[in-house]
C-alpha positions as a LaTeX table, in Angstrom:
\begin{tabular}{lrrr}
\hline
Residue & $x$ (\AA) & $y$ (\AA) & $z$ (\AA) \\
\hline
Unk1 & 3.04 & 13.30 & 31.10 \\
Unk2 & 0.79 & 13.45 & 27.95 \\
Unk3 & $-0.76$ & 11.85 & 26.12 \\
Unk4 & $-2.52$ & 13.21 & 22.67 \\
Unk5 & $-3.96$ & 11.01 & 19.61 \\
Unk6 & $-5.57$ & 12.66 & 16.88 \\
Unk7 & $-5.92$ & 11.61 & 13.03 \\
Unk8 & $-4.53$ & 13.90 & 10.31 \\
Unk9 & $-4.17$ & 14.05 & 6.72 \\
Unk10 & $-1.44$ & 15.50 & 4.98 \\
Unk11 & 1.69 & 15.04 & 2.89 \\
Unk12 & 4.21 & 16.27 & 5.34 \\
Unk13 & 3.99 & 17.08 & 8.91 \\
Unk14 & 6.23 & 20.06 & 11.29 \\
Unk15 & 5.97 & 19.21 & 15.26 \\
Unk16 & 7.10 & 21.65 & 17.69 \\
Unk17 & 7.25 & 21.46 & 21.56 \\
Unk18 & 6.43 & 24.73 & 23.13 \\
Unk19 & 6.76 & 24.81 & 26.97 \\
Unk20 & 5.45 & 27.82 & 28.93 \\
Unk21 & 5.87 & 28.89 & 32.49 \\
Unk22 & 4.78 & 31.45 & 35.06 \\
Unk23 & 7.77 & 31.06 & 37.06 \\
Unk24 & 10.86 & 32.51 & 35.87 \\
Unk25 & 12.89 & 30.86 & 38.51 \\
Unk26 & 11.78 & 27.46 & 36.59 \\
Unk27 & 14.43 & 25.73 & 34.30 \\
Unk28 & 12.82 & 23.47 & 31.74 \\
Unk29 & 13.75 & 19.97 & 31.29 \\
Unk30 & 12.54 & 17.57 & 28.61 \\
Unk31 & 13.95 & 13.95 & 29.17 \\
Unk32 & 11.98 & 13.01 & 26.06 \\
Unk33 & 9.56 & 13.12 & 23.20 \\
Unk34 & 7.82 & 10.87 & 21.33 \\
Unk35 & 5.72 & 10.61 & 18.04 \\
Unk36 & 4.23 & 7.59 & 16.61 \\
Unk37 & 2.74 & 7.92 & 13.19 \\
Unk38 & 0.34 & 4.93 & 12.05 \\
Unk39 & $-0.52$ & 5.22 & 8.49 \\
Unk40 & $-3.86$ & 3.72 & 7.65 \\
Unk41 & $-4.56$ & 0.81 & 5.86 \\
Unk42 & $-6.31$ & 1.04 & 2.60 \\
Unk43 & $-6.95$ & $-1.56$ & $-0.67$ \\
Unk44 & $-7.65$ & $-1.29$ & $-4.35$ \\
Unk45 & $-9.77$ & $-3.89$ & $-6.09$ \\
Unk46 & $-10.31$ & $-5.44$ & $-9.62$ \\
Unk47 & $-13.06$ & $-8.05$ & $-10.67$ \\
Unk48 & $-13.29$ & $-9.88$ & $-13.74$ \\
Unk49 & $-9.95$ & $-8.07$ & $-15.45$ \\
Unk50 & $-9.11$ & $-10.07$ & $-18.60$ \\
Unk51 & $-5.54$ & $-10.44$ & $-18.94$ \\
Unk52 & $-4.58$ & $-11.15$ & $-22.62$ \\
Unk53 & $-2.30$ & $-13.67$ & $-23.93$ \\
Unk54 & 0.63 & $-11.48$ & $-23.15$ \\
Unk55 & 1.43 & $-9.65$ & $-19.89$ \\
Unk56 & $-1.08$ & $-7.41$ & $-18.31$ \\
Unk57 & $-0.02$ & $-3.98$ & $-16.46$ \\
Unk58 & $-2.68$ & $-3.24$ & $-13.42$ \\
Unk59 & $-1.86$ & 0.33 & $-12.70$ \\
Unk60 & $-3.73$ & 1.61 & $-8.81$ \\
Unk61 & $-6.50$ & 4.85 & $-8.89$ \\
Unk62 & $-3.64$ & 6.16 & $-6.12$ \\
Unk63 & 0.00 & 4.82 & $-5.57$ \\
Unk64 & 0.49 & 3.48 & $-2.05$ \\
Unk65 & 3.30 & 4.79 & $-0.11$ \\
Unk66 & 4.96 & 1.91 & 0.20 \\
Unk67 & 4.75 & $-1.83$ & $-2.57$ \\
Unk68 & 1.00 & $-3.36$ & $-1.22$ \\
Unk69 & 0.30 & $-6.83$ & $-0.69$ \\
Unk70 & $-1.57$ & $-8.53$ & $-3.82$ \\
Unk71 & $-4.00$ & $-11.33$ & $-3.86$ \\
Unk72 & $-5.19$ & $-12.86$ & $-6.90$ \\
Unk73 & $-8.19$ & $-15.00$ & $-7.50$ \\
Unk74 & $-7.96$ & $-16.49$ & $-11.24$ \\
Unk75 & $-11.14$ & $-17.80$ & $-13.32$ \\
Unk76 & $-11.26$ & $-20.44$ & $-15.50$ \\
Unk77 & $-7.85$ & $-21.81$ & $-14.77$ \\
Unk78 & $-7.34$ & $-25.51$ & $-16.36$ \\
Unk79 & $-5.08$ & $-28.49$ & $-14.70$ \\
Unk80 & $-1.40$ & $-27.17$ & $-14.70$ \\
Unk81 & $-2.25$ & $-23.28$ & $-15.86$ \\
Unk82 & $-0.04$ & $-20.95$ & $-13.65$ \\
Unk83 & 0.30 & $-16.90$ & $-13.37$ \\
Unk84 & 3.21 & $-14.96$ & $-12.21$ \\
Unk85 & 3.03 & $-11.41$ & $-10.90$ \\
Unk86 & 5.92 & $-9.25$ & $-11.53$ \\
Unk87 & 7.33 & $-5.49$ & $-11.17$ \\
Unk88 & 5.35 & $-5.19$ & $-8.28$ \\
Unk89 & 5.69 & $-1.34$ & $-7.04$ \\
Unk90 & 3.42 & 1.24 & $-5.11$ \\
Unk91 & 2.02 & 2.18 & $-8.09$ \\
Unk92 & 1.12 & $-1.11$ & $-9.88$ \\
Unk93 & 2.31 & $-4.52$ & $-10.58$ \\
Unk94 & 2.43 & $-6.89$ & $-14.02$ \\
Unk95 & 0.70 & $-10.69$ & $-14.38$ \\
Unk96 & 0.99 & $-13.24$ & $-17.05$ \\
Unk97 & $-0.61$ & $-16.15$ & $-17.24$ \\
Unk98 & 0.57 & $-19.36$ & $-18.91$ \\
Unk99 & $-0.69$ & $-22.89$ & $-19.69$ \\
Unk100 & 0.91 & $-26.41$ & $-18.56$ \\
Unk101 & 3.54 & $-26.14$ & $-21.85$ \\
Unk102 & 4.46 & $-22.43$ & $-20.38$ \\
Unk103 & 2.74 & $-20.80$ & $-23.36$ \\
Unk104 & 0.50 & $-17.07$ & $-22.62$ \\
Unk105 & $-3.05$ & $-17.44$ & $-22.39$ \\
Unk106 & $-5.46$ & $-14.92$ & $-21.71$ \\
Unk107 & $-7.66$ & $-15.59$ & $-18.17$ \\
Unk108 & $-10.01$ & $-14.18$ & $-15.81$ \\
Unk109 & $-9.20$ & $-12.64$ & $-12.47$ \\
Unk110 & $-9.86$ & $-10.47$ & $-9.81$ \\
Unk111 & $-7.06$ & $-8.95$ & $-7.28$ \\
Unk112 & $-7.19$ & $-7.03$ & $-3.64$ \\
Unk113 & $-4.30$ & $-4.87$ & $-3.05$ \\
Unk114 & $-3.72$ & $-3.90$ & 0.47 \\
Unk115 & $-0.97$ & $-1.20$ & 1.55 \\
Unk116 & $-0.72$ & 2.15 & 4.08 \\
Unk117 & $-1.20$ & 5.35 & 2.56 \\
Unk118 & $-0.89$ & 7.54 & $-0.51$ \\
Unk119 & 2.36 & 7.52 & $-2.76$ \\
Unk120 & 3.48 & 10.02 & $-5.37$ \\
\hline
\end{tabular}
């Protein structure tokens, strides 16, 4: 029984099991193997983006490997202004704000996005 953790970086990763004996009269027997990989957790940030009166693409330094979780904190919002996020990938994701009548309007705002890993 072992156990082995380590860290690594890399895009793609080749395990082999190599077993090695003194005694010939010794049959090997594996009854099993296991690998656990455990991406780590990483975030991008904005601050004080300004998004336009029409929809605003936020594109990430590096894509994630897989779609992040995105928090928004808006500025200046007034009583009924809302924002939508939209095409949310590993890459980036889109945001449009809009007033209490559902007409664009250009805000404030910062995000966090938090995902595992580098994409393509």
């Amino acid at each position: 029984n072992m156990n082995t953790t380590s860290t690594q970086k890399g895009r793609y990763f080749k395990f082999r099991l190599r077993l090695a004996s003194s005694d010939n009269q010794t049959r090997a027997f594996i009854q099993g193997l296991e690998i656990k990989v455990q991406m780590q957790k990483r975030q991008e940030t904005g601050a004080d983006i300004v998004s336009g009166a029409s929809t605003k693409v936020i594109t990430f330094n590096n894509p994630f490997f897989t779609t992040p979780a995105i928090g928004i904190a808006a500025q200046n919002m007034a009583t009924g202004d809302t924002f939508t996020i939209s095409s949310k990938s590993n890459s980036s994701f889109s945001i449009d704000f809009s007033d209490s009548g559902g007409t664009p309007i250009s805000r404030s705002f910062d995000f966090v996005a938090v995902g595992h890993g580098i994409g393509q």
